[in-house]
C-alpha positions, 0 to 999 in steps of 0.5 A, spaced: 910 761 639 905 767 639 905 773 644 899 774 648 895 780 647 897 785 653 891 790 656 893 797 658 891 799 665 885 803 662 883 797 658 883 792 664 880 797 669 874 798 664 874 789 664 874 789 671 868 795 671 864 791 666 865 784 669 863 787 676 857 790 674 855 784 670 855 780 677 851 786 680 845 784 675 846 777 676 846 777 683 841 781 683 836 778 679 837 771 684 834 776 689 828 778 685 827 770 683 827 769 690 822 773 693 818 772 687 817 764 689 812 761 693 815 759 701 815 752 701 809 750 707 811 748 713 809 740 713 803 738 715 804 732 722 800 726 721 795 726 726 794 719 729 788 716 731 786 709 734 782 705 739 775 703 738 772 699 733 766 702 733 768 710 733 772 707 727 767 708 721 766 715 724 773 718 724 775 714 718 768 718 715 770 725 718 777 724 716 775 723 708 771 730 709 776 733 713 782 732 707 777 732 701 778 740 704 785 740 707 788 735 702 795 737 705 793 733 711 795 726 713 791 722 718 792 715 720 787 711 724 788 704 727 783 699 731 786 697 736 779 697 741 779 702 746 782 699 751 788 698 746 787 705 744 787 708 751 794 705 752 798 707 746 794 714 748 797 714 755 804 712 753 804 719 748 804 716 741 797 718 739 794 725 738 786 722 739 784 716 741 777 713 740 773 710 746 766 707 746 766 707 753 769 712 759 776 712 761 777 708 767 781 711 773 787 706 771 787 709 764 787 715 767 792 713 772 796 711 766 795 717 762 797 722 769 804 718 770 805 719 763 805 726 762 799 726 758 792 731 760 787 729 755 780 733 754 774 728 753 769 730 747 762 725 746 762 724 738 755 720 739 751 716 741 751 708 740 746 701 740 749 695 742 744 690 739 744 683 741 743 679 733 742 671 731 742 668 725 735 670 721 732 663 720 732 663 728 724 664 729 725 663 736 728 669 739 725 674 738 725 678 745 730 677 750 730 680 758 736 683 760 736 677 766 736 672 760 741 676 757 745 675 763 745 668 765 746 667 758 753 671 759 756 670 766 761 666 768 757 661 772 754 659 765 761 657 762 762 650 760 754 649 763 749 653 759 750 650 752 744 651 749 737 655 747 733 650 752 736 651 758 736 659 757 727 658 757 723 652 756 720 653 750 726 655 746 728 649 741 733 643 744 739 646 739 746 649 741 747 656 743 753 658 739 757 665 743 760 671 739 763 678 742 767 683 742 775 681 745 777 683 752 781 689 749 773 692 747 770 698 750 764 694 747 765 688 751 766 692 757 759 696 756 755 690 755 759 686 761 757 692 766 750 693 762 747 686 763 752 682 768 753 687 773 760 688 772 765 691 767 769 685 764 766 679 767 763 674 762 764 666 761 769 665 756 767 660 751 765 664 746 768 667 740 771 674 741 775 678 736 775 686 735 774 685 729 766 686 729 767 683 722 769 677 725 763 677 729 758 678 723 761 673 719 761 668 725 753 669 727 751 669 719 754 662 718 751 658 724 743 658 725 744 657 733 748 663 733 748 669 738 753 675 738 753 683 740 756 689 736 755 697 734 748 698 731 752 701 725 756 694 724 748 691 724 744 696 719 750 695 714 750 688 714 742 687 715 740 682 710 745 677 714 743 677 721 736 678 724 737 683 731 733 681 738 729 686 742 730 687 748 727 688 754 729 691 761 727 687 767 724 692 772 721 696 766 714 696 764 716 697 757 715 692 752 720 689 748 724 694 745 727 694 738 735 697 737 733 705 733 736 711 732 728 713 734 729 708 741 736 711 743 734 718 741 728 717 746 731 714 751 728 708 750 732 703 748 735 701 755 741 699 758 744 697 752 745 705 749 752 708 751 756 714 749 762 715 744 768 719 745 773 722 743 780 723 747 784 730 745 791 729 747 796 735 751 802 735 754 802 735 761 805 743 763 811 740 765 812 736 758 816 737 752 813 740 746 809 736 742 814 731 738 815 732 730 811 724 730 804 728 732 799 732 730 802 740 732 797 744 736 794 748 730 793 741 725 790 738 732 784 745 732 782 744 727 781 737 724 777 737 730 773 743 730 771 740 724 769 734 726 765 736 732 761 741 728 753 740 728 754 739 721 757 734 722 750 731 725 748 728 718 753 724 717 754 720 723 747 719 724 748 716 716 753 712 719 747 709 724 749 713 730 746 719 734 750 725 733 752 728 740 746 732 744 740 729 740 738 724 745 732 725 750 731 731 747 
Protein backbone atom coordinates (compact mmCIF):
# COMPACT_ATOMS: atom_id res chain seq x y z
CA UNK A 1 0.00 0.00 0.00
CA UNK A 2 1.67 3.17 -1.05
CA UNK A 3 1.92 6.06 1.52
CA UNK A 4 0.27 9.45 0.52
CA UNK A 5 2.46 12.57 -0.06
CA UNK A 6 2.15 14.58 3.20
CA UNK A 7 2.54 18.84 2.53
CA UNK A 8 4.18 20.85 5.41
CA UNK A 9 2.55 23.61 6.85
CA UNK A 10 4.46 26.00 4.42
CA UNK A 11 3.79 24.16 1.34
CA UNK A 12 -0.23 23.84 2.23
CA UNK A 13 -0.43 27.85 3.08
CA UNK A 14 1.28 28.54 -0.52
CA UNK A 15 -1.55 25.66 -1.88
CA UNK A 16 -4.37 27.50 -0.33
CA UNK A 17 -2.70 30.91 -1.48
CA UNK A 18 -2.57 29.88 -5.02
CA UNK A 19 -5.91 28.25 -4.90
CA UNK A 20 -7.67 31.56 -3.47
CA UNK A 21 -6.11 33.91 -5.83
CA UNK A 22 -6.92 31.53 -8.93
CA UNK A 23 -10.82 31.89 -7.85
CA UNK A 24 -10.18 35.81 -7.37
CA UNK A 25 -9.20 35.99 -11.02
CA UNK A 26 -12.11 33.53 -12.01
CA UNK A 27 -14.68 35.68 -10.29
CA UNK A 28 -13.43 38.50 -11.42
CA UNK A 29 -13.42 37.95 -15.17
CA UNK A 30 -17.25 36.64 -14.63
CA UNK A 31 -17.85 40.20 -13.49
CA UNK A 32 -16.06 41.78 -16.24
CA UNK A 33 -18.22 39.03 -18.83
CA UNK A 34 -21.28 40.62 -17.22
CA UNK A 35 -20.97 44.31 -17.51
CA UNK A 36 -19.56 43.66 -21.12
CA UNK A 37 -23.15 41.98 -22.16
CA UNK A 38 -25.76 43.93 -23.64
CA UNK A 39 -29.02 44.04 -20.96
CA UNK A 40 -31.62 42.01 -22.34
CA UNK A 41 -34.64 44.79 -23.57
CA UNK A 42 -37.73 44.63 -21.62
CA UNK A 43 -40.09 42.72 -23.91
CA UNK A 44 -42.04 44.66 -26.08
CA UNK A 45 -46.56 44.13 -25.16
CA UNK A 46 -48.42 43.40 -27.86
CA UNK A 47 -50.84 46.27 -28.98
CA UNK A 48 -54.20 45.00 -29.73
CA UNK A 49 -56.32 46.84 -32.17
CA UNK A 50 -59.80 45.68 -33.49
CA UNK A 51 -63.20 47.03 -34.59
CA UNK A 52 -64.29 48.36 -37.94
CA UNK A 53 -63.59 46.75 -41.03
CA UNK A 54 -63.40 49.69 -43.05
CA UNK A 55 -60.56 51.54 -40.63
CA UNK A 56 -58.82 47.97 -41.23
CA UNK A 57 -56.71 48.33 -44.06
CA UNK A 58 -55.57 51.67 -42.55
CA UNK A 59 -54.22 50.37 -39.33
CA UNK A 60 -53.10 47.16 -40.95
CA UNK A 61 -51.02 49.35 -43.49
CA UNK A 62 -49.94 51.67 -40.43
CA UNK A 63 -49.04 48.68 -38.72
CA UNK A 64 -46.54 47.20 -41.46
CA UNK A 65 -44.59 50.63 -41.60
CA UNK A 66 -44.72 51.10 -38.33
CA UNK A 67 -42.57 47.34 -37.42
CA UNK A 68 -40.47 47.66 -40.84
CA UNK A 69 -39.09 50.67 -38.31
CA UNK A 70 -39.77 48.96 -34.86
CA UNK A 71 -39.48 45.26 -36.00
CA UNK A 72 -39.52 44.48 -32.24
CA UNK A 73 -43.05 45.51 -31.80
CA UNK A 74 -46.10 43.04 -32.02
CA UNK A 75 -49.34 44.14 -33.09
CA UNK A 76 -52.47 42.29 -33.68
CA UNK A 77 -55.42 43.67 -35.57
CA UNK A 78 -59.05 41.74 -35.56
CA UNK A 79 -62.31 42.52 -37.52
CA UNK A 80 -64.84 42.33 -35.26
CA UNK A 81 -67.05 45.57 -36.76
CA UNK A 82 -67.35 48.62 -34.61
CA UNK A 83 -69.78 47.67 -32.62
CA UNK A 84 -67.83 44.58 -32.05
CA UNK A 85 -64.76 46.51 -31.12
CA UNK A 86 -66.51 48.84 -28.97
CA UNK A 87 -67.41 46.05 -26.77
CA UNK A 88 -64.20 44.35 -26.21
CA UNK A 89 -62.67 47.87 -25.80
CA UNK A 90 -65.00 48.58 -23.13
CA UNK A 91 -64.45 45.34 -21.24
CA UNK A 92 -60.38 46.43 -20.87
CA UNK A 93 -59.13 43.78 -23.53
CA UNK A 94 -57.78 46.23 -26.35
CA UNK A 95 -55.50 48.95 -26.46
CA UNK A 96 -57.41 50.60 -29.64
CA UNK A 97 -60.19 50.19 -30.94
CA UNK A 98 -61.28 51.28 -34.46
CA UNK A 99 -64.62 52.75 -35.23
CA UNK A 100 -66.36 54.08 -38.42
CA UNK A 101 -68.72 56.08 -36.74
CA UNK A 102 -68.72 57.91 -32.97
CA UNK A 103 -69.04 55.93 -29.88
CA UNK A 104 -72.57 55.72 -28.76
CA UNK A 105 -73.70 56.96 -25.34
CA UNK A 106 -74.11 52.94 -24.42
CA UNK A 107 -70.71 52.33 -25.31
CA UNK A 108 -69.53 54.87 -23.56
CA UNK A 109 -71.80 54.23 -20.64
CA UNK A 110 -70.03 50.82 -20.98
CA UNK A 111 -66.60 51.80 -21.17
CA UNK A 112 -67.34 54.16 -17.94
CA UNK A 113 -68.81 51.16 -15.90
CA UNK A 114 -65.52 49.34 -16.95
CA UNK A 115 -62.97 51.79 -15.86
CA UNK A 116 -61.91 52.43 -19.33
CA UNK A 117 -61.16 56.43 -20.26
CA UNK A 118 -60.48 56.56 -23.84
CA UNK A 119 -59.32 59.66 -26.08
CA UNK A 120 -60.87 59.83 -29.67
CA UNK A 121 -58.60 60.54 -32.44
CA UNK A 122 -59.99 60.97 -36.55
CA UNK A 123 -57.86 59.02 -38.75
CA UNK A 124 -59.75 59.95 -41.84
CA UNK A 125 -62.39 60.38 -43.56
CA UNK A 126 -64.53 57.86 -45.85
CA UNK A 127 -67.31 57.38 -48.93
CA UNK A 128 -69.69 54.74 -48.33
CA UNK A 129 -70.65 54.03 -52.02
CA UNK A 130 -73.88 52.55 -53.25
CA UNK A 131 -72.57 49.88 -56.01
CA UNK A 132 -74.55 47.18 -58.46
CA UNK A 133 -73.37 44.87 -61.07
CA UNK A 134 -72.06 46.59 -64.00
CA UNK A 135 -74.07 45.11 -66.71
CA UNK A 136 -77.00 47.20 -64.76
CA UNK A 137 -77.53 50.20 -67.18
CA UNK A 138 -80.15 51.57 -65.37
CA UNK A 139 -79.14 52.98 -62.18
CA UNK A 140 -77.12 55.39 -62.80
CA UNK A 141 -78.23 58.03 -60.20
CA UNK A 142 -79.98 57.47 -57.11
CA UNK A 143 -81.74 60.05 -54.57
CA UNK A 144 -81.22 59.69 -51.14
CA UNK A 145 -85.33 59.25 -51.09
CA UNK A 146 -84.92 55.96 -53.38
CA UNK A 147 -82.13 54.97 -51.31
CA UNK A 148 -84.73 54.90 -48.32
CA UNK A 149 -87.60 53.24 -49.63
CA UNK A 150 -85.65 51.01 -50.99
CA UNK A 151 -84.07 50.13 -47.14
CA UNK A 152 -86.46 50.80 -44.75
CA UNK A 153 -88.47 48.66 -42.86
CA UNK A 154 -91.60 48.91 -44.32
CA UNK A 155 -89.90 47.70 -47.56
CA UNK A 156 -89.37 44.22 -46.29
CA UNK A 157 -90.78 41.28 -47.98
CA UNK A 158 -92.72 44.20 -50.43
CA UNK A 159 -90.25 46.13 -52.42
CA UNK A 160 -88.54 43.16 -54.28
CA UNK A 161 -87.85 44.59 -57.50
CA UNK A 162 -86.15 47.77 -59.77
CA UNK A 163 -89.61 48.58 -61.01
CA UNK A 164 -91.65 49.47 -58.19
CA UNK A 165 -88.49 51.49 -56.89
CA UNK A 166 -89.05 53.99 -60.19
CA UNK A 167 -91.34 53.13 -63.30
CA UNK A 168 -88.79 53.11 -65.54
CA UNK A 169 -86.42 50.73 -64.07
CA UNK A 170 -86.88 47.15 -65.73
CA UNK A 171 -89.33 44.59 -64.03
CA UNK A 172 -86.45 42.24 -62.68
CA UNK A 173 -85.66 41.53 -59.07
CA UNK A 174 -83.62 43.68 -56.69
CA UNK A 175 -81.07 41.62 -54.77
CA UNK A 176 -79.89 43.41 -51.35
CA UNK A 177 -76.26 43.39 -49.97
CA UNK A 178 -74.91 45.23 -46.45
CA UNK A 179 -72.92 45.75 -44.02
CA UNK A 180 -74.23 43.21 -40.74
CA UNK A 181 -75.80 44.57 -37.51
CA UNK A 182 -72.51 44.91 -35.53
CA UNK A 183 -71.27 47.43 -38.66
CA UNK A 184 -70.42 51.17 -38.04
CA UNK A 185 -71.01 51.38 -41.71
CA UNK A 186 -74.40 49.62 -41.35
CA UNK A 187 -75.38 52.23 -38.51
CA UNK A 188 -74.01 55.45 -40.56
CA UNK A 189 -75.89 54.55 -43.81
CA UNK A 190 -79.22 53.57 -41.82
CA UNK A 191 -79.05 57.14 -39.64
CA UNK A 192 -77.84 58.76 -43.14
CA UNK A 193 -80.44 57.53 -45.62
CA UNK A 194 -83.53 56.07 -42.99
CA UNK A 195 -83.45 58.39 -40.81
CA UNK A 196 -82.49 56.45 -37.75
CA UNK A 197 -79.25 54.44 -36.93
CA UNK A 198 -79.90 50.56 -37.30
CA UNK A 199 -83.18 50.69 -38.60
CA UNK A 200 -83.37 48.65 -42.04
CA UNK A 201 -85.40 45.96 -43.73
CA UNK A 202 -83.86 42.63 -43.09
CA UNK A 203 -83.99 40.57 -46.02
CA UNK A 204 -80.73 41.19 -47.33
CA UNK A 205 -77.56 39.69 -47.45
CA UNK A 206 -75.44 41.11 -44.31
CA UNK A 207 -71.89 40.14 -43.44
CA UNK A 208 -68.93 42.30 -41.93
CA UNK A 209 -66.86 40.92 -44.27
CA UNK A 210 -67.00 43.54 -47.00
CA UNK A 211 -65.66 40.78 -49.15
CA UNK A 212 -68.63 38.91 -48.88
CA UNK A 213 -70.62 41.89 -49.95
CA UNK A 214 -68.37 42.40 -53.18
CA UNK A 215 -68.25 38.95 -54.29
CA UNK A 216 -72.18 38.79 -53.71
CA UNK A 217 -73.03 42.02 -55.99
CA UNK A 218 -70.39 41.02 -58.88
CA UNK A 219 -72.19 37.28 -59.13
CA UNK A 220 -75.92 38.89 -59.37
CA UNK A 221 -76.75 41.61 -62.16
CA UNK A 222 -80.09 42.77 -59.97
CA UNK A 223 -77.92 43.19 -57.28
CA UNK A 224 -77.42 46.45 -55.10
CA UNK A 225 -75.09 46.96 -51.86
CA UNK A 226 -73.08 49.64 -50.01
CA UNK A 227 -69.33 49.35 -48.75
CA UNK A 228 -66.17 51.85 -47.91
CA UNK A 229 -64.92 53.61 -50.82
CA UNK A 230 -61.39 52.03 -50.45
CA UNK A 231 -63.32 48.42 -50.48
CA UNK A 232 -64.81 49.71 -54.22
CA UNK A 233 -61.87 51.30 -55.86
CA UNK A 234 -59.60 47.78 -55.13
CA UNK A 235 -62.32 45.80 -56.62
CA UNK A 236 -63.56 48.42 -59.61
CA UNK A 237 -63.40 46.24 -62.54
CA UNK A 238 -66.19 43.99 -60.64
CA UNK A 239 -68.69 46.38 -59.54
CA UNK A 240 -70.25 49.47 -61.31
CA UNK A 241 -70.59 52.49 -58.42
CA UNK A 242 -74.39 54.92 -58.28
CA UNK A 243 -74.21 58.57 -58.03
CA UNK A 244 -75.91 60.02 -55.64
CA UNK A 245 -78.23 62.71 -55.25
CA UNK A 246 -79.51 64.38 -51.91
CA UNK A 247 -83.08 65.49 -52.05
CA UNK A 248 -83.36 68.92 -50.82
CA UNK A 249 -80.09 69.70 -52.65
CA UNK A 250 -79.64 71.33 -55.98
CA UNK A 251 -76.40 69.56 -56.97
CA UNK A 252 -76.65 67.01 -59.46
CA UNK A 253 -75.86 63.70 -58.85
CA UNK A 254 -72.67 63.38 -57.43
CA UNK A 255 -70.03 60.45 -58.08
CA UNK A 256 -68.21 58.84 -54.87
CA UNK A 257 -64.26 60.81 -55.24
CA UNK A 258 -61.77 61.84 -52.78
CA UNK A 259 -62.04 65.19 -54.79
CA UNK A 260 -66.36 64.95 -53.97
CA UNK A 261 -65.56 64.08 -50.01
CA UNK A 262 -62.75 66.69 -49.80
CA UNK A 263 -65.00 69.20 -51.27
CA UNK A 264 -67.69 68.70 -49.15
CA UNK A 265 -69.91 67.65 -51.98
CA UNK A 266 -70.42 64.01 -51.67
CA UNK A 267 -73.30 64.22 -49.16
CA UNK A 268 -74.58 62.46 -46.64
CA UNK A 269 -72.99 59.53 -47.47
CA UNK A 270 -69.22 60.98 -46.21
CA UNK A 271 -68.34 60.08 -42.38
CA UNK A 272 -65.19 60.36 -40.46
CA UNK A 273 -63.21 57.52 -39.04
CA UNK A 274 -61.64 56.86 -35.78
CA UNK A 275 -59.44 55.59 -33.81
CA UNK A 276 -60.06 55.20 -29.89
CA UNK A 277 -56.88 55.19 -27.56
CA UNK A 278 -57.67 53.13 -24.31
CA UNK A 279 -56.46 54.28 -20.56
CA UNK A 280 -56.95 53.33 -17.37
CA UNK A 281 -59.40 54.91 -15.28
CA UNK A 282 -57.76 56.83 -12.16
CA UNK A 283 -58.55 54.49 -9.86
CA UNK A 284 -57.76 51.20 -12.19
CA UNK A 285 -54.91 49.08 -11.67
CA UNK A 286 -51.96 49.40 -13.99
CA UNK A 287 -52.23 48.52 -17.39
CA UNK A 288 -52.30 44.41 -17.57
CA UNK A 289 -48.97 42.71 -19.05
CA UNK A 290 -51.93 41.48 -22.04
CA UNK A 291 -51.55 45.20 -23.36
CA UNK A 292 -49.66 47.70 -24.84
CA UNK A 293 -47.59 49.67 -22.09
CA UNK A 294 -47.82 53.40 -22.26
CA UNK A 295 -44.65 54.27 -23.87
CA UNK A 296 -45.45 51.20 -27.07
CA UNK A 297 -48.92 52.95 -27.04
CA UNK A 298 -47.25 56.89 -27.75
CA UNK A 299 -45.42 55.88 -29.90
CA UNK A 300 -47.00 53.71 -32.56
CA UNK A 301 -49.62 56.10 -32.29
CA UNK A 302 -47.66 59.44 -32.95
CA UNK A 303 -46.51 57.58 -35.70
CA UNK A 304 -49.66 56.81 -37.00
CA UNK A 305 -51.38 60.28 -36.90
CA UNK A 306 -48.39 61.92 -38.23
CA UNK A 307 -49.16 64.20 -41.41
CA UNK A 308 -46.85 62.13 -43.35
CA UNK A 309 -48.84 59.35 -42.87
CA UNK A 310 -51.20 61.51 -45.29
CA UNK A 311 -50.01 59.84 -48.40
CA UNK A 312 -50.53 56.52 -47.50
CA UNK A 313 -54.18 56.81 -46.53
CA UNK A 314 -55.32 58.66 -49.30
CA UNK A 315 -53.50 55.59 -51.31
CA UNK A 316 -55.69 53.28 -49.47
CA UNK A 317 -58.74 55.36 -51.11
CA UNK A 318 -59.43 57.61 -48.13
CA UNK A 319 -59.14 61.26 -47.03
CA UNK A 320 -56.23 61.88 -44.46
CA UNK A 321 -57.69 63.80 -41.31
CA UNK A 322 -58.00 67.66 -41.86
CA UNK A 323 -58.25 67.95 -45.72
CA UNK A 324 -61.95 68.07 -46.19
CA UNK A 325 -63.50 71.43 -46.69
CA UNK A 326 -60.55 72.88 -47.10
Amino acid sequence: MAQGTVLSRSQASSLIASVGLLVTLLIFQLLILLSSTPALAAPSHPIRIDGSSTVYPIVEALAEEYQQEHPEAEITIGVSGTGGGFKKFCAGELDIATASRPIQPVERSACEKGGIAFREIPIATDAIVVVVHPKNSWAQCLTTAELRTLWEPAAQGKLTTWRQLRPDFPDRPVTLYGPGTDSGTFDYFTEAIVGTAKQSRGDYTASEDDNVLIRGVAGDPGALGYFSMAYYLQNQEQLKAVAIRAVGDDTACIMPSSDAVKAGNYRPLARPLFLYLAAPSKTAADVSASKGTSEDLSRFLEFATNPERGTLIEELGFVPRGVVGR
